[in-house]
C-alpha positions as CSV (number, residue, x, y, z in Angstrom):
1,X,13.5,23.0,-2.4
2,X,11.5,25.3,-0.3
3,X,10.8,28.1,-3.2
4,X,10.3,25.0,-5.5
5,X,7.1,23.9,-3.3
6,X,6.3,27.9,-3.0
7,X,6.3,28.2,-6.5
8,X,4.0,25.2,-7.4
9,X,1.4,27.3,-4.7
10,X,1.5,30.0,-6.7
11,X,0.9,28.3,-9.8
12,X,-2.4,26.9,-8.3
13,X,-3.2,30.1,-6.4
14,X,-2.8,32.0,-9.9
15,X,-5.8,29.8,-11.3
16,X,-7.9,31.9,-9.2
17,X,-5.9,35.0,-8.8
18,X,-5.8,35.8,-12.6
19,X,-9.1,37.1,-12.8
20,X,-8.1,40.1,-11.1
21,X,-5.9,41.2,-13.9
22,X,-7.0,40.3,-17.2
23,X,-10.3,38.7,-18.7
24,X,-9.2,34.9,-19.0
25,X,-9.6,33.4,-22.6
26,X,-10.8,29.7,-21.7
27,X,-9.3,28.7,-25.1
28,X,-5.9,30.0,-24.7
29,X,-3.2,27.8,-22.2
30,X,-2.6,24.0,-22.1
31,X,-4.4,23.5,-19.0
32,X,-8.2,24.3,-19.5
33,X,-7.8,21.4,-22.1
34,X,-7.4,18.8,-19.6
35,X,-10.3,20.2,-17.2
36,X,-12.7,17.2,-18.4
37,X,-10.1,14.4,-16.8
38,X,-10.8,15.5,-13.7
39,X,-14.4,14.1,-11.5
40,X,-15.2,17.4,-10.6
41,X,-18.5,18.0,-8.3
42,X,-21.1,20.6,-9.6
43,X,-22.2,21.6,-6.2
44,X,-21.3,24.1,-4.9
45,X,-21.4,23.3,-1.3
46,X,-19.3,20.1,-2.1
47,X,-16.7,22.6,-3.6
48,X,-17.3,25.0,-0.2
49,X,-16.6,21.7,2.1
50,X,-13.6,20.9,0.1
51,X,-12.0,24.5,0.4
52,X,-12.0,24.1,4.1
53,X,-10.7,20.9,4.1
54,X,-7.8,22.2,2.3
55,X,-7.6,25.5,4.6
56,X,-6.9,22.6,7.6
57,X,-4.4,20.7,5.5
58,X,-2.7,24.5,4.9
59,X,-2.6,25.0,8.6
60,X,-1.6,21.2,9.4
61,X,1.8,22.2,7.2
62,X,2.3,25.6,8.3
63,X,2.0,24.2,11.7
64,X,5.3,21.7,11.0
65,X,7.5,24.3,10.9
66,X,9.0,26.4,14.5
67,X,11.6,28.1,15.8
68,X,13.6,27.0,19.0
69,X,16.0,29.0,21.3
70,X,17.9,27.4,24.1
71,X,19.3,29.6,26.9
72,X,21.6,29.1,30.0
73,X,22.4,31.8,32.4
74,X,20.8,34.7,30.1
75,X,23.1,33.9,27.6
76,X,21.3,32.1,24.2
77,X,23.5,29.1,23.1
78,X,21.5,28.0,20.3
79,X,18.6,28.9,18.4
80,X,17.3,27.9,14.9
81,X,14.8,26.2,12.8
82,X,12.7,22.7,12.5
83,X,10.6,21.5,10.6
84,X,11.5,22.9,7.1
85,X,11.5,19.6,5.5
86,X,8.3,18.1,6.9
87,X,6.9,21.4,6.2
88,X,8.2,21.1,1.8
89,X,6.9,18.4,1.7
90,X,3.1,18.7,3.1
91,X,2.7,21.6,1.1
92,X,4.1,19.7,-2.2
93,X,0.9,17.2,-1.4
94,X,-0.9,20.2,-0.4
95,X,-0.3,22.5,-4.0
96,X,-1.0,19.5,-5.6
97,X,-4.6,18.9,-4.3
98,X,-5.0,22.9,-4.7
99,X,-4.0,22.8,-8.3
100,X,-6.8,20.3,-8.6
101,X,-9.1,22.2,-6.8
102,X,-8.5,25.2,-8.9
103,X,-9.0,23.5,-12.0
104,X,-12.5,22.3,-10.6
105,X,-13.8,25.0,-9.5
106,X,-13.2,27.1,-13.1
107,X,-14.5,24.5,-14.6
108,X,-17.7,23.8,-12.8
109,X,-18.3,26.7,-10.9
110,X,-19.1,29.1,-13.8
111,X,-16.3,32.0,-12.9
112,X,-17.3,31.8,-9.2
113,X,-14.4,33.0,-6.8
114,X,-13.2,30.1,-5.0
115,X,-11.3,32.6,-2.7
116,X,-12.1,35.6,-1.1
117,X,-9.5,38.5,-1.9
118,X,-8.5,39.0,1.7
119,X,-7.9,34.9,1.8
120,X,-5.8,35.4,-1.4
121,X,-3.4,38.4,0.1
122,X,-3.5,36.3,3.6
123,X,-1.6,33.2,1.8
124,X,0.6,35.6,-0.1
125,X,1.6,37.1,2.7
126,X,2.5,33.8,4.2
127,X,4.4,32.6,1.1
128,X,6.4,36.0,1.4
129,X,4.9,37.1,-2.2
130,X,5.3,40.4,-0.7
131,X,5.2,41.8,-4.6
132,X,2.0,40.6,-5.1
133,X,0.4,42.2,-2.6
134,X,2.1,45.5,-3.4
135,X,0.9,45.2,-6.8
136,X,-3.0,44.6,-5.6
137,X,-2.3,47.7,-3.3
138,X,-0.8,49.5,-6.2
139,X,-4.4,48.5,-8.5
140,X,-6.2,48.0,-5.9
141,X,-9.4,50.2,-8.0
142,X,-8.4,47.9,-11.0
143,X,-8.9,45.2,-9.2
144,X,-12.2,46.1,-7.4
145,X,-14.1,46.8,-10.7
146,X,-13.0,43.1,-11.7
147,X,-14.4,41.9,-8.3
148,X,-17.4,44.0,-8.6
149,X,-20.4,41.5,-7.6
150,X,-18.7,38.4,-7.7
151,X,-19.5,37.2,-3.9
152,X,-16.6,34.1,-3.2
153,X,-17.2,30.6,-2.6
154,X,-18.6,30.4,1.3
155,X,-18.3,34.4,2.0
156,X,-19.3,34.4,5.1
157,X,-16.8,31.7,6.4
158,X,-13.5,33.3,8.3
159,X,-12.2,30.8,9.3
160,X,-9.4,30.1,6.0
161,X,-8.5,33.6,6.4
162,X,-8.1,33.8,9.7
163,X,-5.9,30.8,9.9
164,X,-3.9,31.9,7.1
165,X,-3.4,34.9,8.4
166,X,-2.6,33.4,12.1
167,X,0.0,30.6,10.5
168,X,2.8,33.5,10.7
169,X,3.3,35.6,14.0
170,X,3.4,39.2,13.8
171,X,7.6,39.3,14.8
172,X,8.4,36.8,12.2
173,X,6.2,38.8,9.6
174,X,7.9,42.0,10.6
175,X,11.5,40.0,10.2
176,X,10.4,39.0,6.6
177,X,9.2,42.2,5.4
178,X,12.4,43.8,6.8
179,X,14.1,41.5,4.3
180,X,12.2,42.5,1.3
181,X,14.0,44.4,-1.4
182,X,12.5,47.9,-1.5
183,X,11.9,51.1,-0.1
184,X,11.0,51.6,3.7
185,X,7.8,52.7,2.4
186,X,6.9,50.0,0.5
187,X,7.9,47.9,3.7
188,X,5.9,50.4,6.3
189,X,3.0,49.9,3.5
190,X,3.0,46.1,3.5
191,X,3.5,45.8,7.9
192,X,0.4,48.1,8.5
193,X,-1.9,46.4,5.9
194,X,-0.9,42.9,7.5
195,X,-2.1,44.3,10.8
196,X,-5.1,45.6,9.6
197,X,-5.8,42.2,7.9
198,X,-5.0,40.2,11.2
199,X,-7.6,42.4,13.2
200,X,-9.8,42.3,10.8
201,X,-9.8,38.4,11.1
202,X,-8.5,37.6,15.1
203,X,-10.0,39.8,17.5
204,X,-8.0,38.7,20.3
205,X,-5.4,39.9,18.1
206,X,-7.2,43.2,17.0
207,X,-7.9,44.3,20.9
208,X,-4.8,43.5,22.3
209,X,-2.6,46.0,20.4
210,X,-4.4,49.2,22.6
211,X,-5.4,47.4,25.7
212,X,-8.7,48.7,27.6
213,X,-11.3,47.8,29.9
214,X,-13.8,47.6,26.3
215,X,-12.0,46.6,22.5
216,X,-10.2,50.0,21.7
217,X,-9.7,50.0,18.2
218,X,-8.6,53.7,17.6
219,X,-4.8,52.5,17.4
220,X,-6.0,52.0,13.3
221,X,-6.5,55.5,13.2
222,X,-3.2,56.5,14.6
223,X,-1.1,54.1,12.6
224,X,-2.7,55.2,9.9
225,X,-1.9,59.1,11.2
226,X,1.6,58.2,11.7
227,X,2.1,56.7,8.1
228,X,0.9,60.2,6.5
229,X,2.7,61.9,8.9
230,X,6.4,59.7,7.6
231,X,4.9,60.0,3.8
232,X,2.8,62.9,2.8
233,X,3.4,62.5,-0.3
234,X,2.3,58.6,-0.5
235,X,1.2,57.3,-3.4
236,X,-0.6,54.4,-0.8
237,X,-3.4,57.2,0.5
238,X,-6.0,56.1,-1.6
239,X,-5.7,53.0,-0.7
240,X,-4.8,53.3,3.3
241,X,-8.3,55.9,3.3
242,X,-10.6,54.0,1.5
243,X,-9.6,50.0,1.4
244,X,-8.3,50.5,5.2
245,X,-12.0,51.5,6.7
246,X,-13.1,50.6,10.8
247,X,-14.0,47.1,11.7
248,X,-17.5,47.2,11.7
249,X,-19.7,44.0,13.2
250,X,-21.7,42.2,11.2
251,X,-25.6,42.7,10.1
252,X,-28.7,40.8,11.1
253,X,-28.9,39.9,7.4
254,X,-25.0,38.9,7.1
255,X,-25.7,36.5,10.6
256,X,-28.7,35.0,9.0
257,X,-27.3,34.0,5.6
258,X,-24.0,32.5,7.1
259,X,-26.5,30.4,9.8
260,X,-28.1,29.2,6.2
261,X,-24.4,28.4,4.7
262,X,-23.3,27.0,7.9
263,X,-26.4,24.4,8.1
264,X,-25.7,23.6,4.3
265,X,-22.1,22.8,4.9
266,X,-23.1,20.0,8.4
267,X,-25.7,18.8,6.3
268,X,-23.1,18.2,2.9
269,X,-20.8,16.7,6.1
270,X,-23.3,14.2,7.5
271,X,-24.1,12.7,3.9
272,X,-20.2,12.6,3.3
273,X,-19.5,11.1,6.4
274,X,-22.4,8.8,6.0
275,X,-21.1,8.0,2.4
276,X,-17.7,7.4,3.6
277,X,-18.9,5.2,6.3
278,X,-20.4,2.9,3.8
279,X,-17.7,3.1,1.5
280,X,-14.9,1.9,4.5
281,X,-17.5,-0.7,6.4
282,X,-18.6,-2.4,2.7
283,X,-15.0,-3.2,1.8
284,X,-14.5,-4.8,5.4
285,X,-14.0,-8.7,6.1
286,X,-17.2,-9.3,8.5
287,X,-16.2,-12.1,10.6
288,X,-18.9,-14.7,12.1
289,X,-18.2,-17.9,14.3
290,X,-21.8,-19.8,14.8
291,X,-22.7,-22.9,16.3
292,X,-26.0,-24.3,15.2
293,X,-27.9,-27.7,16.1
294,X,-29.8,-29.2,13.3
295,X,-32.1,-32.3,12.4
296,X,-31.2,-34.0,9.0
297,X,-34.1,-35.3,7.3
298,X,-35.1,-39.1,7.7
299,X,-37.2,-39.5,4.4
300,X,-35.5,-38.0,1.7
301,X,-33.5,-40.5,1.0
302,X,-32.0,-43.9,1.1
303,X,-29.2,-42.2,2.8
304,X,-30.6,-41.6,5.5
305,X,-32.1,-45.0,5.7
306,X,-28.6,-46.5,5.8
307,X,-27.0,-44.1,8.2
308,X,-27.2,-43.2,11.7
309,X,-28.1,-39.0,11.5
310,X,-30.0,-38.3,14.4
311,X,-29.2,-35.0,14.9
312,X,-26.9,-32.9,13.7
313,X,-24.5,-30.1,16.0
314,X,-22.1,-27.6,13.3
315,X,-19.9,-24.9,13.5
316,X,-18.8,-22.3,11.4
317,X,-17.0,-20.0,10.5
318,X,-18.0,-17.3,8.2
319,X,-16.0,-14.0,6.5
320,X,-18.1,-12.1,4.3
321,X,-16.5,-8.7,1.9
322,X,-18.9,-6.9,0.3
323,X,-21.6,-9.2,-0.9
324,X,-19.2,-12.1,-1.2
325,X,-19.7,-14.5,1.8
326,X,-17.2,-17.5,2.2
327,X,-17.9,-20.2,5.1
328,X,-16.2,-23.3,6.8
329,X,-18.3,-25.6,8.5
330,X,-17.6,-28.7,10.8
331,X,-20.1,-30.5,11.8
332,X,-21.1,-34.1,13.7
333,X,-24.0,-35.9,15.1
334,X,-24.3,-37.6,18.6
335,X,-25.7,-40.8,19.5
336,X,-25.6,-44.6,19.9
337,X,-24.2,-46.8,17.1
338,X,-23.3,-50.3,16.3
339,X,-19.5,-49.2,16.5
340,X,-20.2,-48.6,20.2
341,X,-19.0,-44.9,19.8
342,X,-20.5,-41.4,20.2
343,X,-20.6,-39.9,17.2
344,X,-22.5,-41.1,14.1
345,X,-21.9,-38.7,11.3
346,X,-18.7,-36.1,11.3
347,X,-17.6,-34.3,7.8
348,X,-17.0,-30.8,6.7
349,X,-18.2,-28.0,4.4
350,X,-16.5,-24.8,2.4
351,X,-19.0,-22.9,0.8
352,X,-19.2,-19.7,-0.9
353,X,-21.7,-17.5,-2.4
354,X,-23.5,-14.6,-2.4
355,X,-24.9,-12.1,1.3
356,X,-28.2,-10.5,0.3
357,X,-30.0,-7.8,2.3
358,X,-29.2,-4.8,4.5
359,X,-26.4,-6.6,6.3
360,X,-26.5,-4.0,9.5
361,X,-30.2,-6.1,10.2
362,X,-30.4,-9.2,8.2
363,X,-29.1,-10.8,5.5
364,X,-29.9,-14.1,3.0
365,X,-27.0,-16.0,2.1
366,X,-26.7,-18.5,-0.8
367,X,-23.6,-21.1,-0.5
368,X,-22.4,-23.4,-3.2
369,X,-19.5,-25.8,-2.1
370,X,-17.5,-29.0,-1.6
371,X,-18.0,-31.5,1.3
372,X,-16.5,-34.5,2.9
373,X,-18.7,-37.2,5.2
374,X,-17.2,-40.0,7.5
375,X,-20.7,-42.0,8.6
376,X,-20.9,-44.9,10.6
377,X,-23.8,-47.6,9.3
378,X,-26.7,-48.7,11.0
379,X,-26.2,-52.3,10.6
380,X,-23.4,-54.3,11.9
381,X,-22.5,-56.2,8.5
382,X,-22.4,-52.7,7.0
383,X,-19.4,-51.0,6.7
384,X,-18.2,-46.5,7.2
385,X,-19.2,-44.8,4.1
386,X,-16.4,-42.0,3.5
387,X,-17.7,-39.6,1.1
388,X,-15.3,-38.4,-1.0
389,X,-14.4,-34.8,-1.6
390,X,-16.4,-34.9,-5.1
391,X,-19.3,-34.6,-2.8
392,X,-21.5,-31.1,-2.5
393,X,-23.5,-29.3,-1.0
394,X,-26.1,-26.6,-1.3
395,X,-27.2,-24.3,1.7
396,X,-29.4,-21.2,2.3
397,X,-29.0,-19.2,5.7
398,X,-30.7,-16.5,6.9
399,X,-29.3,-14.7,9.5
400,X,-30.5,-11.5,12.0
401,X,-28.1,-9.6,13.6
402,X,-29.0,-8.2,17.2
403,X,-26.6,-5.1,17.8
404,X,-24.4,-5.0,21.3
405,X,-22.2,-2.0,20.3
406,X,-20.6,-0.6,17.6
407,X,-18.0,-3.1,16.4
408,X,-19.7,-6.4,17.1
409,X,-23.7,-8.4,17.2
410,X,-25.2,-11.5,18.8
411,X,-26.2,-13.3,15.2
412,X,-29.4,-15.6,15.6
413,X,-29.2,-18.2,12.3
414,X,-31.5,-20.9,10.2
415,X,-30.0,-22.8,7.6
416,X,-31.2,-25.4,5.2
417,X,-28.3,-27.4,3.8
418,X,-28.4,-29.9,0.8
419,X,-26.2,-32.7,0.9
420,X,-25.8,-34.3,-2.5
421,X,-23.2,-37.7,-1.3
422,X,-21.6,-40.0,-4.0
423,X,-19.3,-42.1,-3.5
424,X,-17.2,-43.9,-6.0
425,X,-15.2,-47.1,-5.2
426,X,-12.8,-46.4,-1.7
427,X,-10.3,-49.2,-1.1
428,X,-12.4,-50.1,1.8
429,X,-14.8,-51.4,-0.9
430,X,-12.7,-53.7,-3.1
431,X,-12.5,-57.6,-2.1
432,X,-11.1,-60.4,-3.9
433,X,-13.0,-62.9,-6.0
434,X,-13.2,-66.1,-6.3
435,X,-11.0,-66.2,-9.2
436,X,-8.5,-63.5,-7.8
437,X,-9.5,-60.3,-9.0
438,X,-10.4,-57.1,-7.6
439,X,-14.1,-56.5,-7.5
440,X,-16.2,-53.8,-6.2
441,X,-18.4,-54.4,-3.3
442,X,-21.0,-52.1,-2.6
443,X,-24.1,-52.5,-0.2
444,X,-25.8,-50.1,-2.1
445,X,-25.0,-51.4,-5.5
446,X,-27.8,-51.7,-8.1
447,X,-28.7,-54.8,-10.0
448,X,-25.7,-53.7,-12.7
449,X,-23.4,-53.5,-9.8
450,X,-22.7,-50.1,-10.5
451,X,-19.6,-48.8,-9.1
452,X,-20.7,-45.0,-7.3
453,X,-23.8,-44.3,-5.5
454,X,-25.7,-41.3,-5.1
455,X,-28.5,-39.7,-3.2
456,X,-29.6,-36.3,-1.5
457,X,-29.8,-35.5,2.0
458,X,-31.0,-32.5,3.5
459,X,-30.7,-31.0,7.3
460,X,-32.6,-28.1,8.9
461,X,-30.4,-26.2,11.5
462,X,-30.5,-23.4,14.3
463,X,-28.1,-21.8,16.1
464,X,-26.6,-18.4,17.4
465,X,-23.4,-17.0,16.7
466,X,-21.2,-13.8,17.5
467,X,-20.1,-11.0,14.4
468,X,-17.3,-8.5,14.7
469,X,-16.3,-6.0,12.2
470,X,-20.2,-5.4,11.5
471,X,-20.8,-3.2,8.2
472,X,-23.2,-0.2,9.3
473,X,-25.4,-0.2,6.4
């Protein structure tokens, strides 16, 4: 399954690694026709953010994999391998995203690079493509003229090679080489390249092989020596004198342009990081619970004429997603009445509607809903008016949100609700007639002894309230 998984690497990997070779036809091979499905980014410091992404997903699967020995007494009683199959399968998800990647960046990137050569041989030594890298050794000037001003996506970043190149320790590199089919040339060849590559990228790594008061890199040279010395006749001198060279620091000039990369790159990371913010806090459920004290209005209607609605006390409960805001409300009214009880007025409300404005500060919402009523009269010889549920309502609430931390505000609210109340016949309304038959009475009953009544009634409300899961936009 392993070599399945490496295999699908390569096939991404070659996207890139063609170029070196041969001058790529785009209108030959199946896969440049399907280039257009994919919602490829023309930027190229989105591409350069999403290469090291994927250089940290390579390392989090080469990082699944380890070796274990367990020893008692000097003697080892068992040693082997973990990880493999955690380790298959992040690198399936990971050649798939790469494949992707690929195909993006030949398609938008105009022939770019989208990997350094160095970052190409570091991941084939990895994958054991041991062949490969002869081969590039082999035609290595063939392969220069093809390279020959083309500067890679974000050159001056090390970091994907060096952690390529660190995902393998320099024993278990050795042990895989030493299993390679071929000469003990071509295996001497591909060990002392690998080094050079590893200093090249992991100083640590590059001073520790000849250790000194100061970083003694002269141990180049003599490997190098020593190589000739085995093969004088090898046809790898070329290469080992010319492609092999000292490790030389870095220019003013090559500092200053990878500061200006590296200040592209945070600033690409703070506007996708701000983007993804939005994206995860807009699709949240913002929860609100409010309690608000209102005065209904006592000249609207007859309604209010009728029925004892002093004041007003509500609370609520409100979930918004997106702009989409959906609220309960319960609310009653205190005070005296002929019924000698405490409350006057008691019903609910579920509304929804739409949230407007910046709903990190403030924000307008507009509710549409269903209500239900139980009022008590204000005359003795009048009786409770249970509003049935055909009743609505009508609110607008503004709300501004005072920030306590990051997860949750104080909420200070206004609200102007519409009460549209009807009430057809209840059974509390019918009475026998003289004659025996069911009539309809009504105290608010017009002249035609109409059946329903209807009015508007409107109350004006303030209150505080507490939001969690706060959007930050």
């Amino acid at each position: 399954m392993l070599k399945k998984v490496f295999l699908l690497v390569l096939v991404a990997l070659s996207f890139s690694f063609a170029e070196f070779y041969f001058a790529y036809d785009a209108s030959e091979g199946s896969d440049t026709v399907s280039i257009e499905v994919f919602n490829c980014d023309s930027d190229s410091v989105s591409f350069a953010v999403r290469k090291r992404e994927l250089a940290k997903q390579f390392k989090t699967c080469a990082g699944k994999r380890s070796n274990y020995k367990v020893s008692m007494l000097f003697f080892t009683v068992a040693e082997g391998e973990t990880g493999a199959d955690e380790e298959a399968e992040c690198f399936k998800a990971y050649s798939d995203s790469l494949l992707l990647f690929a195909r993006c960046g030949e398609a938008a990137l105009s022939g770019k690079p989208l990997f350094s050569l160095d970052e190409r041989l570091a991941y084939q030594y990895y994958f054991g493509l041991f062949n490969n890298v002869l081969r590039y050794i082999r035609e290595y000037e063939k392969v220069n003229m093809a390279w020959e001003g083309k500067d890679a996506l974000d050159k001056y970043n090390m970091d994907d090679e060096k952690n390529a190149l660190l995902a393998m320790s320099v024993e278990n590199m050795e042990n895989a080489v030493a299993e390679v089919e071929g000469s003990r040339e071509d295996k001497d060849m591909l060990l002392l390249f690998y080094k050079y590559l590893r200093a090249k990228y992991d100083w640590p790594y590059r001073c520790s092989i000849k250790p000194a008061f100061t970083c003694d890199t002269s141990w180049l040279g003599e490997q190098k020596a020593e190589f000739f010395k085995k093969y004088p006749e090898t046809q790898y001198r070329g290469f080992i004198e010319t492609q092999m060279p000292g490790f030389a620091a870095p220019t003013e000039e090559d500092k200053k342009l990878a500061r200006a990369d590296e200040e592209k790159i945070e600033q690409k990371n703070r506007e996708r990081a701000i983007e993804q913010e939005k994206a995860e806090r807009n699709v949240w459920v913002a929860l609100s619970g409010m309690a608000m004290f209102g005065l209904p209005s006592t000249y609207t209607s007859h309604f209010d004429d009728n029925f004892d609605v002093s004041n007003m006390l509500s609370f609520a409960f409100k979930a918004s997603w997106r702009s989409i805001v959906f609220q309960y409300q319960y609310f009653m009214s205190f005070g005296d009445n002929n019924k000698g009880g405490s409350v006057s007025e008691k019903g609910y409300a579920l509304m929804g509607g739409l949230m407007l404005g910046p709903k990190k500060i403030f924000t307008v919402d507009v509710l549409f809903g269903l209500g239900y009523i139980d009022t008590y009269p204000l005359e003795e010889d009048m009786r409770e008016a249970n509003l049935d549920d055909e009743s609505w309502m009508f609110a607008v609430q503004g709300t501004y949100y005072i920030p306590i931390s990051d997860s949750w505000d104080v909420t200070a609210h206004l609200q102007a609700r519409m009460n549209f109340v009807e009430n057809y016949c209840r059974d509390t309304y019918w009475e026998t007639g003289s004659y025996g038959n069911k009539e309809c009475w009504d105290p608010y009953a017009d002249a035609n002894n109409e059946r329903y009544w209807d009015d508007l009634q409107w109350t004006f409300s303030a209150g505080i309230g507490i939001r969690f899961w706060k959007p930050r936009y």
